[in-house]
C-alpha positions as a Markdown table, in Angstrom:
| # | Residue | x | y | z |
|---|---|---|---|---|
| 1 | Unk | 0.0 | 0.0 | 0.0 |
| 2 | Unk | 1.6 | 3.8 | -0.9 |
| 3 | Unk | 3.0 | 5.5 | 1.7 |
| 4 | Unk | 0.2 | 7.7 | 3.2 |
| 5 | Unk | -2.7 | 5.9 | 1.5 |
| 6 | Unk | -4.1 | 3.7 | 4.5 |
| 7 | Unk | -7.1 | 4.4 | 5.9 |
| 8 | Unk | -7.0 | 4.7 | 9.8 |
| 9 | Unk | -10.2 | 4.3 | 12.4 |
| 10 | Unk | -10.9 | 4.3 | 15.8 |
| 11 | Unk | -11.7 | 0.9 | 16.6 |
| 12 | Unk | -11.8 | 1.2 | 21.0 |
| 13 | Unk | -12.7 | 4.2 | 23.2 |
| 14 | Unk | -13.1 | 3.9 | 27.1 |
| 15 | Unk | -13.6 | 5.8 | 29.6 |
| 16 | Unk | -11.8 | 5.2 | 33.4 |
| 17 | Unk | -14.0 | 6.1 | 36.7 |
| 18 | Unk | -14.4 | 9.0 | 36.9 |
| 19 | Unk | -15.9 | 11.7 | 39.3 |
| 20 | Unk | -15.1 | 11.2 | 42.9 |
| 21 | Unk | -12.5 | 8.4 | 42.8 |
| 22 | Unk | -10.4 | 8.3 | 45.5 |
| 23 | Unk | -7.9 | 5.9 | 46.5 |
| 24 | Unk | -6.3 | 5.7 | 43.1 |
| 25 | Unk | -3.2 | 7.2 | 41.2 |
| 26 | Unk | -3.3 | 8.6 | 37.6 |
| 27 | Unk | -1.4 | 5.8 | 36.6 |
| 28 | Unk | -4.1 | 3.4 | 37.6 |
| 29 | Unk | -6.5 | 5.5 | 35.7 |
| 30 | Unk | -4.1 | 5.3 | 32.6 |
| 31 | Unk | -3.9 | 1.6 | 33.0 |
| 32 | Unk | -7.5 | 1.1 | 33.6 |
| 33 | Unk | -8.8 | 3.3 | 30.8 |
| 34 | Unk | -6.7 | 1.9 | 28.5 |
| 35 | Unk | -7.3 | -2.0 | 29.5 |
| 36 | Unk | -10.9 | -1.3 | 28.7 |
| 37 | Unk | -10.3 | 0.4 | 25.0 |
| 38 | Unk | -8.4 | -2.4 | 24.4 |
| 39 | Unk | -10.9 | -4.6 | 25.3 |
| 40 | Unk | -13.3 | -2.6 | 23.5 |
| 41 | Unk | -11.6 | -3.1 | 20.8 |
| 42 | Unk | -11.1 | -6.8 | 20.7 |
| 43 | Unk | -7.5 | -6.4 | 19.3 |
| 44 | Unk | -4.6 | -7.9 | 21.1 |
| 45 | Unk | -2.1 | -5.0 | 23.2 |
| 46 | Unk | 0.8 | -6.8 | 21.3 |
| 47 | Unk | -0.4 | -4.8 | 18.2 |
| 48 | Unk | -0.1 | -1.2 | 19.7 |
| 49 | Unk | 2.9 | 0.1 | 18.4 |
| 50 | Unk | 2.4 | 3.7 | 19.2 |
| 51 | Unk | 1.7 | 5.7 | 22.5 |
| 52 | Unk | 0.3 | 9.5 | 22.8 |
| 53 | Unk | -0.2 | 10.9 | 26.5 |
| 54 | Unk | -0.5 | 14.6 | 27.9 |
| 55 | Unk | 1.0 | 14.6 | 31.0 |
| 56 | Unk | -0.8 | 14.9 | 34.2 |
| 57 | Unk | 2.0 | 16.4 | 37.0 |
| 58 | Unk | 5.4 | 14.9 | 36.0 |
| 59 | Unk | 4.1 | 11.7 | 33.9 |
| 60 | Unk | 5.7 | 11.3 | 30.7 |
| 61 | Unk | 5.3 | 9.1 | 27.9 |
| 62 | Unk | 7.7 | 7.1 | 28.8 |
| 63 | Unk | 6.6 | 6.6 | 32.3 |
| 64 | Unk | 3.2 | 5.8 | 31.4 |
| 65 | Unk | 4.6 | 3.4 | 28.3 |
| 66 | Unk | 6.2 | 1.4 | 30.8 |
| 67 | Unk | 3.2 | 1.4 | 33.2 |
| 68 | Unk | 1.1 | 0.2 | 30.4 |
| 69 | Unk | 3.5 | -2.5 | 29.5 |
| 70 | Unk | 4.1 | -1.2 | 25.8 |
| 71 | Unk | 7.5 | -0.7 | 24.3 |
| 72 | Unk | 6.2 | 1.6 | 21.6 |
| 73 | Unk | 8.1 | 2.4 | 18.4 |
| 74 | Unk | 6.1 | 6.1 | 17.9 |
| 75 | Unk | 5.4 | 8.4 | 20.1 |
| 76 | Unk | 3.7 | 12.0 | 21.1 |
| 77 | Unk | 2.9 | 14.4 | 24.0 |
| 78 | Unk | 1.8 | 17.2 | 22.4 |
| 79 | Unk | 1.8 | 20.3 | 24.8 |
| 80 | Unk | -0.8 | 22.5 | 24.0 |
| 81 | Unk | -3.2 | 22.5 | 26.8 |
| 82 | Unk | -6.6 | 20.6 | 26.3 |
| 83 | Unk | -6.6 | 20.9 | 22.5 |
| 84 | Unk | -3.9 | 18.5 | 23.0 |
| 85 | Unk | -5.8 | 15.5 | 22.5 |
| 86 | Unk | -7.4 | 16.2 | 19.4 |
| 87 | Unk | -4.2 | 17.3 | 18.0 |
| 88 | Unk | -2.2 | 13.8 | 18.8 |
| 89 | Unk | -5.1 | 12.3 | 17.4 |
| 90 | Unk | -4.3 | 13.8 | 14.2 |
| 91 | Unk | -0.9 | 13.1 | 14.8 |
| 92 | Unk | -1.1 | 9.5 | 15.1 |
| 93 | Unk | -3.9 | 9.2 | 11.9 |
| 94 | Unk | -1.1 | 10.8 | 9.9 |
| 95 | Unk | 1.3 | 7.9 | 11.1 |
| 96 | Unk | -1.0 | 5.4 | 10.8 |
| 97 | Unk | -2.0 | 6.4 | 7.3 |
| 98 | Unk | 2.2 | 7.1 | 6.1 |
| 99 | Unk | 2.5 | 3.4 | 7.9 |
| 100 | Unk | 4.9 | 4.8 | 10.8 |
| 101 | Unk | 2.7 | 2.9 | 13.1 |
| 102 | Unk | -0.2 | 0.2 | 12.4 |
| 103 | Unk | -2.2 | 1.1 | 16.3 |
| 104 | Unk | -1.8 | 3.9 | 18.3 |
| 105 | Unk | -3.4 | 4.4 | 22.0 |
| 106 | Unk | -4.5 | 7.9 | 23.6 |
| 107 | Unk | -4.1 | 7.4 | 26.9 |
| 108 | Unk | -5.0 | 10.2 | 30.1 |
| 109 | Unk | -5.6 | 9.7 | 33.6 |
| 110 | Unk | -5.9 | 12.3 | 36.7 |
| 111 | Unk | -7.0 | 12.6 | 39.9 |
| 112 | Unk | -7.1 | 16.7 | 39.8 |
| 113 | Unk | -10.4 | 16.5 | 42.5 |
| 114 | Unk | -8.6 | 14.1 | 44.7 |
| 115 | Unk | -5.5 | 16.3 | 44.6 |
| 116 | Unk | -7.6 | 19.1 | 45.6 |
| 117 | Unk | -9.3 | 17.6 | 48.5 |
| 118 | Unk | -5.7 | 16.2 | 49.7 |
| 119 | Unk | -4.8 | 20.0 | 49.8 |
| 120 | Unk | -2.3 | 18.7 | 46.8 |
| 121 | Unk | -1.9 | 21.3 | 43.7 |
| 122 | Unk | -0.2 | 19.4 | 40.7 |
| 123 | Unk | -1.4 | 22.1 | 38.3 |
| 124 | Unk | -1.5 | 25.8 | 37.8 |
| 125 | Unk | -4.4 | 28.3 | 35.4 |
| 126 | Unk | -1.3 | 29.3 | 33.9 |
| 127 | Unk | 0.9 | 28.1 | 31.0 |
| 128 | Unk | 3.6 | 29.5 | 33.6 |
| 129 | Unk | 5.1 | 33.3 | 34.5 |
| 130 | Unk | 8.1 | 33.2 | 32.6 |
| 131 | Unk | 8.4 | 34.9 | 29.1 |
| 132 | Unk | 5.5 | 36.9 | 27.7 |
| 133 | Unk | 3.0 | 35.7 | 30.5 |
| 134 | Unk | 5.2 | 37.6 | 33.2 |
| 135 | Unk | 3.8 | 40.9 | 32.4 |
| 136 | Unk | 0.1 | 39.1 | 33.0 |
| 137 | Unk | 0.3 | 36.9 | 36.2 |
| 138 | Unk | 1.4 | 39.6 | 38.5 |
| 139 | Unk | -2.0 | 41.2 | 38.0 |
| 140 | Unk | -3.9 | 38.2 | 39.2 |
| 141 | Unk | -5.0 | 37.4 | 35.3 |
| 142 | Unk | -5.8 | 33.8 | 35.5 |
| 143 | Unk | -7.2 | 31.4 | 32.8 |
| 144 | Unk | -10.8 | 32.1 | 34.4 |
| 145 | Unk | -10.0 | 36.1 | 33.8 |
| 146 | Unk | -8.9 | 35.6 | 30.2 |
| 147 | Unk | -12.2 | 33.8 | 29.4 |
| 148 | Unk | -14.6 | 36.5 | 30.6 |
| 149 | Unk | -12.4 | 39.1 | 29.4 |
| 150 | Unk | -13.3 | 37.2 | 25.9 |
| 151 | Unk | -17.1 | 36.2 | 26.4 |
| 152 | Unk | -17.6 | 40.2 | 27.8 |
| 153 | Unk | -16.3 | 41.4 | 24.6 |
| 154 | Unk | -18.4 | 39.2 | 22.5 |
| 155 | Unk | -21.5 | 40.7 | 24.9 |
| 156 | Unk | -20.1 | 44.0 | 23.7 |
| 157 | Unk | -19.7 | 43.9 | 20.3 |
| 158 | Unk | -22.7 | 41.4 | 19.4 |
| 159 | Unk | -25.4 | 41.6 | 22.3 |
| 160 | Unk | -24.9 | 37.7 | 23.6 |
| 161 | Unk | -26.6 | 38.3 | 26.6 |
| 162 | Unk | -25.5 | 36.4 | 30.1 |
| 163 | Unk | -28.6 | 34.3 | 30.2 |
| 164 | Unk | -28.2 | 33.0 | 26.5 |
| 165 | Unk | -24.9 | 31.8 | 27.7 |
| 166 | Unk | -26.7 | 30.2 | 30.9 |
| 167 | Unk | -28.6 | 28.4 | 28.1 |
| 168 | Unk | -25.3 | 26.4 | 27.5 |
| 169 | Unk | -24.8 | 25.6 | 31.1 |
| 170 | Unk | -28.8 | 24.3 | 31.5 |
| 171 | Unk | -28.7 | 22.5 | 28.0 |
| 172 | Unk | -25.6 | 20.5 | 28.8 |
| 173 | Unk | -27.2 | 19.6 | 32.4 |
| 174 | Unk | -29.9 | 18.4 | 30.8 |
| 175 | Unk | -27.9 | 16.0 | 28.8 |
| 176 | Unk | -25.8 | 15.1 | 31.5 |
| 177 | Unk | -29.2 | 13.4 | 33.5 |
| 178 | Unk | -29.2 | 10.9 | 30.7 |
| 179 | Unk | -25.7 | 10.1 | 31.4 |
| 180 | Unk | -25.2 | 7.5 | 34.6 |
| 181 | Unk | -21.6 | 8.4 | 34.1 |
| 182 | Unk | -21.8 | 12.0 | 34.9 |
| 183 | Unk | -21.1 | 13.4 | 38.2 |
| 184 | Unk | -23.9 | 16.0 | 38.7 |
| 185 | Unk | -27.7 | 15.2 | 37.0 |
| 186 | Unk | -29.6 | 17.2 | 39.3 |
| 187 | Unk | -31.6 | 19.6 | 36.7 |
| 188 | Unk | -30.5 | 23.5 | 36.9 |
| 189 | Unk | -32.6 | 26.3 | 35.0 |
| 190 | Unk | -31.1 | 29.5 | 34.0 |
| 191 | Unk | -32.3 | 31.3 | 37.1 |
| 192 | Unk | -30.1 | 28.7 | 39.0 |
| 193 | Unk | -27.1 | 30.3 | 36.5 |
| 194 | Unk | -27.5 | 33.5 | 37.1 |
| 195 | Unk | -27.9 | 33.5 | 41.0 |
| 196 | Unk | -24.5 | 31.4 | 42.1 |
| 197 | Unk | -21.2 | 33.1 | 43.1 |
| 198 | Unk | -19.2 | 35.1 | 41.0 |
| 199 | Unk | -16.7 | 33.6 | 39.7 |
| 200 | Unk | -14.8 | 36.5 | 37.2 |
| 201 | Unk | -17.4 | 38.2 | 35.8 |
| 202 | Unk | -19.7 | 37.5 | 33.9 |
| 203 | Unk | -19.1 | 33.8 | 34.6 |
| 204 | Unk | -21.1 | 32.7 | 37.9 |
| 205 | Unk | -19.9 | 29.0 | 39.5 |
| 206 | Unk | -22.3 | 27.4 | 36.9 |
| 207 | Unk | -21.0 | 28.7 | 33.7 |
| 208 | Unk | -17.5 | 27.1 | 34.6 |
| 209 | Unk | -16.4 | 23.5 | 34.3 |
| 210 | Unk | -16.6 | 20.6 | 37.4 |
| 211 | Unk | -13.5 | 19.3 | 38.7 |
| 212 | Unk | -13.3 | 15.7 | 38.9 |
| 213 | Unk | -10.9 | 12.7 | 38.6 |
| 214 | Unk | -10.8 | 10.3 | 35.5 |
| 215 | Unk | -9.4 | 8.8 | 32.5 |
| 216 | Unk | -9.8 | 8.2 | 28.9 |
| 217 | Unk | -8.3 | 5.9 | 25.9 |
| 218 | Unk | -8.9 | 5.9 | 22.6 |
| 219 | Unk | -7.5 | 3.4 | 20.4 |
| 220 | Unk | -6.6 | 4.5 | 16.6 |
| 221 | Unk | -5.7 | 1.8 | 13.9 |
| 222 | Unk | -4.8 | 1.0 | 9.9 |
| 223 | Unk | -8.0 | 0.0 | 8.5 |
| 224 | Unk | -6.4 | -4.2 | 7.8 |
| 225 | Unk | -7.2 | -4.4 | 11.3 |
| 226 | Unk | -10.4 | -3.2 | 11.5 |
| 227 | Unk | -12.0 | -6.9 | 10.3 |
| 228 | Unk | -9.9 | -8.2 | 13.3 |
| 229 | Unk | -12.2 | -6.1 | 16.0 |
| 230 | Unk | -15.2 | -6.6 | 17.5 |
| 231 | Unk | -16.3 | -3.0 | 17.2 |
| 232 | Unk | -17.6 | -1.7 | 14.2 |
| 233 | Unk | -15.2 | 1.3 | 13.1 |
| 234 | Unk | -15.2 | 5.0 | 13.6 |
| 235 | Unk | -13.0 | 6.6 | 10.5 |
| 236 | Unk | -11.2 | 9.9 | 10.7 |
| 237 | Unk | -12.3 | 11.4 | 8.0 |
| 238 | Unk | -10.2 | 14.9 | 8.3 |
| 239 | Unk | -8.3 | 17.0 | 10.9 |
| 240 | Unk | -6.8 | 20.2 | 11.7 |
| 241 | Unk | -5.0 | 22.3 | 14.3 |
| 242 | Unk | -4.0 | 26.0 | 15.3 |
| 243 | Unk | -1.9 | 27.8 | 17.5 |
| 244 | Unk | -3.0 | 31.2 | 18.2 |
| 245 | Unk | -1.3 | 33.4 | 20.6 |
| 246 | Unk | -0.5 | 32.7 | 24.2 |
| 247 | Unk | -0.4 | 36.5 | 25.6 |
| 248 | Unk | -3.9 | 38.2 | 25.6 |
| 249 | Unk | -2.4 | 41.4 | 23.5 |
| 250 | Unk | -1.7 | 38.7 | 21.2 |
| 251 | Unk | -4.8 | 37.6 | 20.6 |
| 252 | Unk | -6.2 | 40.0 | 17.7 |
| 253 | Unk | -9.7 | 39.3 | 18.4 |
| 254 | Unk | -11.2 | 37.9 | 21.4 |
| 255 | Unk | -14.4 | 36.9 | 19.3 |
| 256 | Unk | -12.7 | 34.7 | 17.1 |
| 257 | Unk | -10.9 | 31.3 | 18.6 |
| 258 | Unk | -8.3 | 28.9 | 16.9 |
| 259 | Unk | -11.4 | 26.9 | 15.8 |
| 260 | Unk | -12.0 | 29.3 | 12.9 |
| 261 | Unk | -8.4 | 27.6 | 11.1 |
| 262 | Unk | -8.8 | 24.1 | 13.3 |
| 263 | Unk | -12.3 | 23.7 | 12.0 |
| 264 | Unk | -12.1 | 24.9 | 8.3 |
| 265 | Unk | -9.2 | 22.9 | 7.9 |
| 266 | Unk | -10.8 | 19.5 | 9.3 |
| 267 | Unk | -13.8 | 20.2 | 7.0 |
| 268 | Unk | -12.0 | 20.8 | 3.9 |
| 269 | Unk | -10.0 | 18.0 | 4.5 |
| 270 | Unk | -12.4 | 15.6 | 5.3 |
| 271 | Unk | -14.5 | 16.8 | 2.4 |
| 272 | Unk | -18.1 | 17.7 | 4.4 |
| 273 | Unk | -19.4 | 20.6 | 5.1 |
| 274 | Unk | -20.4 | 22.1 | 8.7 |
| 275 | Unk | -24.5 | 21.8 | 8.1 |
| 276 | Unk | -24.0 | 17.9 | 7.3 |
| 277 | Unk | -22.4 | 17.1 | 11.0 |
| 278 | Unk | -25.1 | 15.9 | 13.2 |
| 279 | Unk | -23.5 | 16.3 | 16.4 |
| 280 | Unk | -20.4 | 18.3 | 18.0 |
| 281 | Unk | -18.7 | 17.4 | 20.6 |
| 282 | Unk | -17.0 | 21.4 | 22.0 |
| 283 | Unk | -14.8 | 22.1 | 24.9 |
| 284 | Unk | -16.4 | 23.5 | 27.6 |
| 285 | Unk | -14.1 | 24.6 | 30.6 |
| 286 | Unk | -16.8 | 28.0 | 30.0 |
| 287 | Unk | -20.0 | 28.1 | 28.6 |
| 288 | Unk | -18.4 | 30.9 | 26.0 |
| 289 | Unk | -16.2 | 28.0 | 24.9 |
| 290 | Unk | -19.1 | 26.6 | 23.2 |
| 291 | Unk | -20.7 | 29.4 | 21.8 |
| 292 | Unk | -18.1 | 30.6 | 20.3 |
| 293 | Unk | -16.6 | 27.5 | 18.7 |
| 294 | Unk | -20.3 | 26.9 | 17.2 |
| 295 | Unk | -19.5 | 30.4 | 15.6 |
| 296 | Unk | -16.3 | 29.6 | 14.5 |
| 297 | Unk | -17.2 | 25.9 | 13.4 |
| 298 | Unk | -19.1 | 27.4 | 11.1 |
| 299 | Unk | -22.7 | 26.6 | 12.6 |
| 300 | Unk | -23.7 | 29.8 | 13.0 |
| 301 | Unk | -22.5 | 33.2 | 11.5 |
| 302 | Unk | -20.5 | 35.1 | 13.9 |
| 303 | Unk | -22.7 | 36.9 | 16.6 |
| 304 | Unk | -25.2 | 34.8 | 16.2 |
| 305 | Unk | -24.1 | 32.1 | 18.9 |
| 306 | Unk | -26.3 | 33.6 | 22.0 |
| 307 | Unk | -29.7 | 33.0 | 19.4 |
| 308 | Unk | -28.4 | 29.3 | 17.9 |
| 309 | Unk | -27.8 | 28.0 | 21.6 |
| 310 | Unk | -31.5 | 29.1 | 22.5 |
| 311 | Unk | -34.5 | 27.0 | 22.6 |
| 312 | Unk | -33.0 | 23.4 | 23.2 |
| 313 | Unk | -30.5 | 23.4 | 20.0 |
| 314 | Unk | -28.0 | 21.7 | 21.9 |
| 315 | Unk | -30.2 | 19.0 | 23.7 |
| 316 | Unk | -29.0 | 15.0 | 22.9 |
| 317 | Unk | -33.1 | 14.3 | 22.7 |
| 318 | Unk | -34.2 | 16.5 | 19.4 |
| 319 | Unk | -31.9 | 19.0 | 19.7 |
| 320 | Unk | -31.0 | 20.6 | 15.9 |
| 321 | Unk | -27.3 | 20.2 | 16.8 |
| 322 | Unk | -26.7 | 18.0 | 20.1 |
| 323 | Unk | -23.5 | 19.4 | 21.6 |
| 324 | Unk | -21.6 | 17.6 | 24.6 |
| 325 | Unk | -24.0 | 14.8 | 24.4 |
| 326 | Unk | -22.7 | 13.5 | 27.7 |
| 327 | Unk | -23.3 | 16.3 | 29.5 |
| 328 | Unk | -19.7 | 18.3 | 28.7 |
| 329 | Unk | -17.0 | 19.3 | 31.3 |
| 330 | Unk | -20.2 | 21.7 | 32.3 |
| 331 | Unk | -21.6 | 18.8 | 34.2 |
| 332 | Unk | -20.4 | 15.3 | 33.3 |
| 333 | Unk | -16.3 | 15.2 | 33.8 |
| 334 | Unk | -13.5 | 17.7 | 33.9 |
| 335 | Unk | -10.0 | 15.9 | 34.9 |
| 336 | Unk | -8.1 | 19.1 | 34.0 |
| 337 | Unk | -7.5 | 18.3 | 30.0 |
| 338 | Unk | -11.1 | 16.9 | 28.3 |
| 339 | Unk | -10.3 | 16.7 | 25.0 |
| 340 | Unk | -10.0 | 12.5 | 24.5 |
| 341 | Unk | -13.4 | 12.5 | 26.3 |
| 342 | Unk | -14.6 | 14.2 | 23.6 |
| 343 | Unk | -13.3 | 11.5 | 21.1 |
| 344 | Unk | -14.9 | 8.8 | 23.4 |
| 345 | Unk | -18.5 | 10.5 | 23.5 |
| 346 | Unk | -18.4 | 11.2 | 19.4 |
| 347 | Unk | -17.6 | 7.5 | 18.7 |
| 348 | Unk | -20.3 | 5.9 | 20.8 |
| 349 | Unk | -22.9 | 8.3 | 19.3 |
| 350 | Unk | -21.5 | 7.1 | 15.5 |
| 351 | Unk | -21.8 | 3.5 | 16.6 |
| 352 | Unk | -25.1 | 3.7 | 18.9 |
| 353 | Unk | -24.2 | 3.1 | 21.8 |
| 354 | Unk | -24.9 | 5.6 | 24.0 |
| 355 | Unk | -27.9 | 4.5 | 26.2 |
| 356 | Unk | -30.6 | 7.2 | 27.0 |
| 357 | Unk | -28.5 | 9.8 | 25.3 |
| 358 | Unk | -28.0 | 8.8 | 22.0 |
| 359 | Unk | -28.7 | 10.6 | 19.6 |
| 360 | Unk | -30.8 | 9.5 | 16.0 |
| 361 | Unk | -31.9 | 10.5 | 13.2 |
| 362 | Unk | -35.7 | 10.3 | 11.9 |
| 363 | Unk | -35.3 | 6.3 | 10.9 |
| 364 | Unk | -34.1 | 5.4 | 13.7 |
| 365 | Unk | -30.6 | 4.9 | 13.1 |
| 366 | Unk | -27.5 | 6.4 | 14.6 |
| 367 | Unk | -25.9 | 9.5 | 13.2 |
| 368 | Unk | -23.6 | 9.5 | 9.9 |
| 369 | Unk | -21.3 | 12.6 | 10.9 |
| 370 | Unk | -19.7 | 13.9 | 14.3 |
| 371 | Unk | -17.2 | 16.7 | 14.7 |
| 372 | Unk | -14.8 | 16.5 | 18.2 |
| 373 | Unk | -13.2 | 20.0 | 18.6 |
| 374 | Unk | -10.9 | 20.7 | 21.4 |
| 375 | Unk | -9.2 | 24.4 | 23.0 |
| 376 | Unk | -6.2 | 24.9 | 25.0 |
| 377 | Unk | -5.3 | 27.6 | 27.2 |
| 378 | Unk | -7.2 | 30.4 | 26.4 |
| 379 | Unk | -8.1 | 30.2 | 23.2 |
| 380 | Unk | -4.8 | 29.5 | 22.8 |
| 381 | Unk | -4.9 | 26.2 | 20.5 |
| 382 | Unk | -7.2 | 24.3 | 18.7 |
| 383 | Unk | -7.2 | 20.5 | 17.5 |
| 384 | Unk | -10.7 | 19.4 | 15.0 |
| 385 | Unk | -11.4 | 16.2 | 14.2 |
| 386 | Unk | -14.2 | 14.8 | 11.8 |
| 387 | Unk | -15.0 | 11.5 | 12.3 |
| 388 | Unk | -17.9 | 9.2 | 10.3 |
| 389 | Unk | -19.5 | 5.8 | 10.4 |
């Protein structure tokens, strides 16, 4: 087969515990998230000849390689916050495809609630204060900052209002209670939104992400073993990735995220277009991190995210455009990088399998078309991946 030529699918995804899991390690939640893709898979561990993992702390690759047992021959750990996964997932379906590896597993684990409760901090809100960013921290301007600072000016300069943003937050709750897997069900309702703390304004408690502990795998492969698993496959059909800025006076418009590039590219390259995807699976460490993804995704013009994410657009049961189907880092889980739970949600709607929450079309059937899109920093990357039954 020519170099490049070889068609690559996810053939596993699995998902570790996650929520409030206590007495574990991250290396157990590697281990046990990726013993269950496998599994999921049906193909043999002695196959996986490639490794990608974002470190959680001080794990690297190689530590969690040799956890895991595998000696692999490629390798990545992209560092661009939690766009990271969807990124190495392009990675490795360009290896697979060029035939530099034949199975690669994405592999994440963290116990960033645990850590908390233990009064142990292994992470910061911060790329770091050296360079550039040393002119920001002093001031106190954390992650959480940067992203109202970005959803304000959106307010400003296209009249997204702070309850249509609250829609996001209620929408993916309500997806979330058809999800045993998610750590909070409970309904909320936009009133609920608007009246918690104050976070960084405009963002209340409920318009930011849960922190919990968990895992993910997904297992990518050449399409000669695909007839070898027991699942059907997930293809990648096209991907793309951007890297933006990193310091806010950088960044030359706080309306517009990564996604824009990451998004057009993935479509182009996967041949589709936005309005054939029947559901998206967004980063949501903020509710403006959806709404302005679906902007720049191409699902709505831009400005026009406050009205698309009104009236129950983003619901898994007849919603136009289901969104974080599993309930999102909003309300389902949010071990400090998301993006491979993303991956793992998209391929069980493709194949069906995802209970109370799944998403189909008029006959019945599960959907065609998914799109997993993941952000790092603050704004500051952007991975897109179109995947297809």
């Amino acid at each position: 087969m020519p170099p490049g030529s070889r068609k690559v699918a996810i053939t596993g995804v699995a998902l570790a515990d996650c929520g409030r899991v206590d007495g574990t390690t991250p290396y157990a939640l590697h281990a046990q998230a990726a013993r269950r893709a496998l599994a999921d898979a049906g193909l043999d561990r002695r196959l996986v000849d490639g490794l990608a993992s974002a470190g959680t702390g001080t794990l690297a690759p190689v530590e969690i390689a040799e956890y895991l047992g595998l000696r692999p021959t490629w390798v990545d750990s992209t560092s661009v916050g939690g766009a990271a996964w969807e990124v190495m997932a392009a990675h490795a379906a360009d290896a697979i495809a060029a035939g530099h590896a034949n199975a690669v597993l994405l592999v994440y684990g963290s116990t960033a609630r645990a850590d908390i409760k233990a009064g142990r901090r292994t992470g910061t809100l911060s790329f770091g204060a050296r360079g550039p960013l040393q002119f920001e921290v002093p001031y106190g301007h954390t992650l959480i900052a940067k992203y109202a600072m970005a959803a304000r000016r959106h307010m400003i300069e296209h009249g997204t209002t702070v309850e249509q943003l609250a829609q996001i937050a209620v929408q993916a709750r309500a997806n979330a209670a058809l999800n045993p897997e998610a750590m909070f069900r409970e309904p909320i309702t936009v009133d609920d939104v608007l009246a918690g703390p104050m976070i960084a304004d405009p963002f209340t408690k409920l318009h930011c992400c849960i922190r919990s502990d968990g895992g993910a795998a997904v297992l990518l492969a050449a399409e000669e073993y695909v007839r070898d698993c027991r699942t059907a496959p997930v293809w990648v059909l096209g991907t793309g990735e951007h890297v933006s800025h990193v310091s806010m006076s950088e960044w030359p418009d706080f309306t517009v995220s990564p996604a824009a590039v990451s998004g057009r590219l993935a479509f182009e390259r996967a041949g589709v277009r936005p309005e054939e995807i029947e559901l998206a699976e967004i980063y949501d460490a903020f509710t403006y991190m959806t709404l302005v993804t679906l902007e720049d995704l191409g699902f709505c013009g831009k400005g026009e995210g406050g009205s698309f994410v009104e009236k129950g657009r983003l619901l898994a049961e007849g919603g136009d455009l289901p969104v974080n189907t599993d309930g999102g880092g909003l309300s389902a889980q949010h071990p400090g990088m998301r993006g491979l739970f993303l991956l793992v949600e998209a391929v069980r709607q493709l194949r069906g399998e995802a209970g109370a929450r799944q998403v189909r079309r008029r006959d019945g059937s599960a959907p065609g078309l998914a799109v997993a899109s993941g952000t790092g920093g603050w704004f500051c990357s952007s991975g897109t991946v179109v995947l297809g039954r």
